[in-house]
N, C-alpha and C positions, 0 to 999 in steps of 0.2 A: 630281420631283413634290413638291408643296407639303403636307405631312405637317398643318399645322395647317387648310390647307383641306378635305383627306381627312376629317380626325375633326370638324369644325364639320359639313361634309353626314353625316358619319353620325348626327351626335348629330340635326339637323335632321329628317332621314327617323325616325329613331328616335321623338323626340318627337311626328312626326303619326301613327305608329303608336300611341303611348300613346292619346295625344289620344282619337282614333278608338276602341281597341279600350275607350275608358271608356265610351263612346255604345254597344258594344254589346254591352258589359256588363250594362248599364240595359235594351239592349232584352233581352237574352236572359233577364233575373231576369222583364220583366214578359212576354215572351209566356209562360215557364213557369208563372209564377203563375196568368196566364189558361188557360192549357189544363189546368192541376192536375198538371205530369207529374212531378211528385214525387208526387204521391199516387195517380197513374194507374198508374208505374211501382212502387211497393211492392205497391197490392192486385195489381197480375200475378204479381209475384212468388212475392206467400201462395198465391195460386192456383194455382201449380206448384209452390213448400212442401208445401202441405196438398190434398193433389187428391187425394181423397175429400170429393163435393159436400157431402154433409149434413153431414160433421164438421165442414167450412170454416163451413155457416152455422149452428151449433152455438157454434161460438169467436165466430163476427160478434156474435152476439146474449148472449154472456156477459157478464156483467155488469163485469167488471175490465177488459173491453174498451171500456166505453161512452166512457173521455173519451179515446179516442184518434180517434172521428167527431166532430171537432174544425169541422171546414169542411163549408160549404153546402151541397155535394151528397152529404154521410153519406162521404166517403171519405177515411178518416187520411192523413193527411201524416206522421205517424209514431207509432212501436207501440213500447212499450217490450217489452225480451226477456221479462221477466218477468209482464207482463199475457197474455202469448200464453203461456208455460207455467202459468199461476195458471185461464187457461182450458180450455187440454188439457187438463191434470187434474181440472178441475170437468166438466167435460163428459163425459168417457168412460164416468162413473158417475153419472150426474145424480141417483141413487137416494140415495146419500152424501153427506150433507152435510159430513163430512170426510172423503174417501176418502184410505185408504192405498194403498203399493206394489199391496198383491194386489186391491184395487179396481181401480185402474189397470188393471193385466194383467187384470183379467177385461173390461173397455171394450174394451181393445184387441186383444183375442183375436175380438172379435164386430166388427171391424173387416173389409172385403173388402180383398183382394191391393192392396197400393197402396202406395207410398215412403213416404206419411208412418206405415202401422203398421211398415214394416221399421224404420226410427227410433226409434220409440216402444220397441218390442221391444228391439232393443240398447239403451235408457236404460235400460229399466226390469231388464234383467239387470245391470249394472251398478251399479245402485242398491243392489241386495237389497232389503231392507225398509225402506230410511231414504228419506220422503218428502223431506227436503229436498235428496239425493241428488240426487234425480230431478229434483225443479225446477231446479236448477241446471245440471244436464246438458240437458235443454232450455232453458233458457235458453241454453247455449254453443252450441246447436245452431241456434238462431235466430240470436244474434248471428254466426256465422259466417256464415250461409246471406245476411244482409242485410249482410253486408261486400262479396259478391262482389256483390248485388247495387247496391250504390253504385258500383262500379265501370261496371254496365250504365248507369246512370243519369248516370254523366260522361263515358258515349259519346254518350250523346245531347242534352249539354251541347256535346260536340265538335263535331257535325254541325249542332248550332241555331247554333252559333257562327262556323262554315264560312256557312252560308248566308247569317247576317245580316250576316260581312264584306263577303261578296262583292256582297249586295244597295247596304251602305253604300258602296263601296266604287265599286261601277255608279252610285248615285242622287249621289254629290258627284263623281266622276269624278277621284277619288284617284289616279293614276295615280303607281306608284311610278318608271320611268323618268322623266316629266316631272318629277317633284319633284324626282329628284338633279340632272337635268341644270339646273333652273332654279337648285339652290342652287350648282351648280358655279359657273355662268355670274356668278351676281348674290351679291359681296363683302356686301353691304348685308345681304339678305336671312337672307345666314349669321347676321352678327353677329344678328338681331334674333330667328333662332332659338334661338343659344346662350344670350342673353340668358331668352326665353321658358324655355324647358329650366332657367336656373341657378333661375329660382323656382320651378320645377315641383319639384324634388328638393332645392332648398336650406333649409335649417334643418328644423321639424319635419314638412314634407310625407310623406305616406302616399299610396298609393295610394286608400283609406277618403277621406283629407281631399280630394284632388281629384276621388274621384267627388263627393261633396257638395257640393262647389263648382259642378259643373257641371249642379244639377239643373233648371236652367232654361234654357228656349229662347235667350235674351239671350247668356249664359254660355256656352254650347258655342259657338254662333257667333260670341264676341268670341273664342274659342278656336282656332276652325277658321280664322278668314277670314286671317291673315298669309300661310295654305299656298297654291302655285300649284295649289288644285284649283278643281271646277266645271265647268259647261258652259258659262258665259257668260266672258265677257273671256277669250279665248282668243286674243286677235290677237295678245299679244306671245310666244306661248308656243312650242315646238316642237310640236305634238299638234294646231294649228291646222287645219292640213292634210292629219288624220288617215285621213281618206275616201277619198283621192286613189289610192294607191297599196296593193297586197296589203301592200308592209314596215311601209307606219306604220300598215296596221289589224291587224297581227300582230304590232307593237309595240305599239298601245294596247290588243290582250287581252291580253299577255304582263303588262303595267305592271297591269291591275286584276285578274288572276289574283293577281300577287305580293301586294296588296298586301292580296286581300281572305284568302289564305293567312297573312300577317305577324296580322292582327286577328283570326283564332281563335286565334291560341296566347294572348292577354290581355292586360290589361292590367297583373298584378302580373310577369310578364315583360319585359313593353320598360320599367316603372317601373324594375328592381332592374338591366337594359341600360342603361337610362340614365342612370342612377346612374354608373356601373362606366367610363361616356365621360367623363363631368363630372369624376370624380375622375380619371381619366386624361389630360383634359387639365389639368388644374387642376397637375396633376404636370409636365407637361410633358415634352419628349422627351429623355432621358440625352445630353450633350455630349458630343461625338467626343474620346477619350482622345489627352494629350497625346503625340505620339512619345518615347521616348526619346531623349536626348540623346547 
């Protein structure tokens, strides 16, 4: 088997992986931007945080909260730990204009059955009497509580991510079996990917500098069109005659399954993969040790 052909079609597949997963990159920052699911996803969060209704719009409407309704439709995109404990403690005694510890505990004593006074309770035993105790202790209490939930919130980057490969993936007709086989097939084509590929990563490229570069219509598709994808010009390809038989329509879902599975994992993944080919081949294959003599 031809070792240098092997890694030219991998770095080839690789780089329309890149390519690809930069497009939907860009779409998945702007459909979140459009639905707000960073800001959708934190206020559920406070909502299950802080679930006691009136305390919740008690903290909404405190004043150390105000520039955190940052966006259009009043709902933060993000809350520092310390604005949300600067407002618990303003809140539970709204009587106090500087309420201590034992203000505190007397708010949250008049508090009904609910996680966020079991919380409160254990800060404020913890505290004793030092207010700045307590702030701090909610504060870690928040930033903890919004670690786990940035995690909810990169699963549902996963699943936007899954979907808009697979979408991208159906609408150019990426087909990752036709790609390898056409780079197998076609000498030319390899060279003109590794070529593509050696600029894509060589000298100061970033992931950052090549979405940039591709943030125009002209741009992606002077990017895309070298790849054997698409629904048109399909005569010279293997996938032409995809319709015909159960195996090649159970090879072309098999090929845009894979491929739209490769464009959620990202684009700073197959960037730092294809890296990792370039200088692999660039290295070239260790020479068969001399026998002894």
């Amino acid at each position: 088997m031809n070792t240098t052909a092997v890694l030219d079609v991998s770095i080839g597949l690789i780089l329309m992986y890149l390519v690809l997963s930069l497009v939907c990159t860009t779409a998945n920052e702007s459909i979140a931007h459009l639905v707000s699911l960073r800001a959708r996803t934190l206020v559920s969060g406070m909502d299950r945080l802080i679930d006691d209704g009136n305390l919740l719009q008690a903290i909404r409407q405190h004043g150390s909260m105000g520039a955190a309704h940052s966006i259009a439709n009043g709902q933060p995109s993000y809350v520092s730990s310390r604005a949300v404990a600067d407002a618990l403690i303003g809140t539970l005694n709204p009587d106090k204009p500087v309420p201590g510890v034992a203000d505190v505990v007397a708010g949250v004593q008049r508090l009904p059955d609910s996680n966020i006074r079991d919380v409160l309770l254990a800060a404020t035993m913890n505290a004793g009497n030092d207010i700045t105790k307590l702030r701090d202790a909610i504060s870690a209490w928040f930033d903890e509580s919004m670690d786990r939930l940035s995690g909810v919130y990169k699963r549902y980057m996963q699943w936007l991510s899954l979907a808009v490969g697979m979408i991208l993936a159906i609408g150019l007709n990426a087909d990752t079996i036709v790609v390898v086989n056409s780079l197998w097939n076609d000498g030319s084509l390899r060279a003109e990917m590794v070529q593509m590929a050696d600029k894509a990563v060589g000298g100061n490229s970033t992931v950052d500098s090549l979405s940039k570069a591709m943030v125009s219509l002209p741009a992606i598709e002077a990017q895309v069109r070298p790849f054997p994808i698409g629904w048109t010009n399909m005569s010279s390809r293997t996938d032409q005659d995809w319709l015909h038989s159960p195996e090649a329509i159970f090879a072309k879902i098999a090929g845009l399954l894979i491929t739209g599975l490769a464009l959620s994992l990202g684009a700073p993944f197959w960037f730092d993969l294809l890296s990792k080919f370039m200088n692999l081949r660039v290295a070239g294959t260790k020479p068969d040790k001399t026998p002894a003599s």
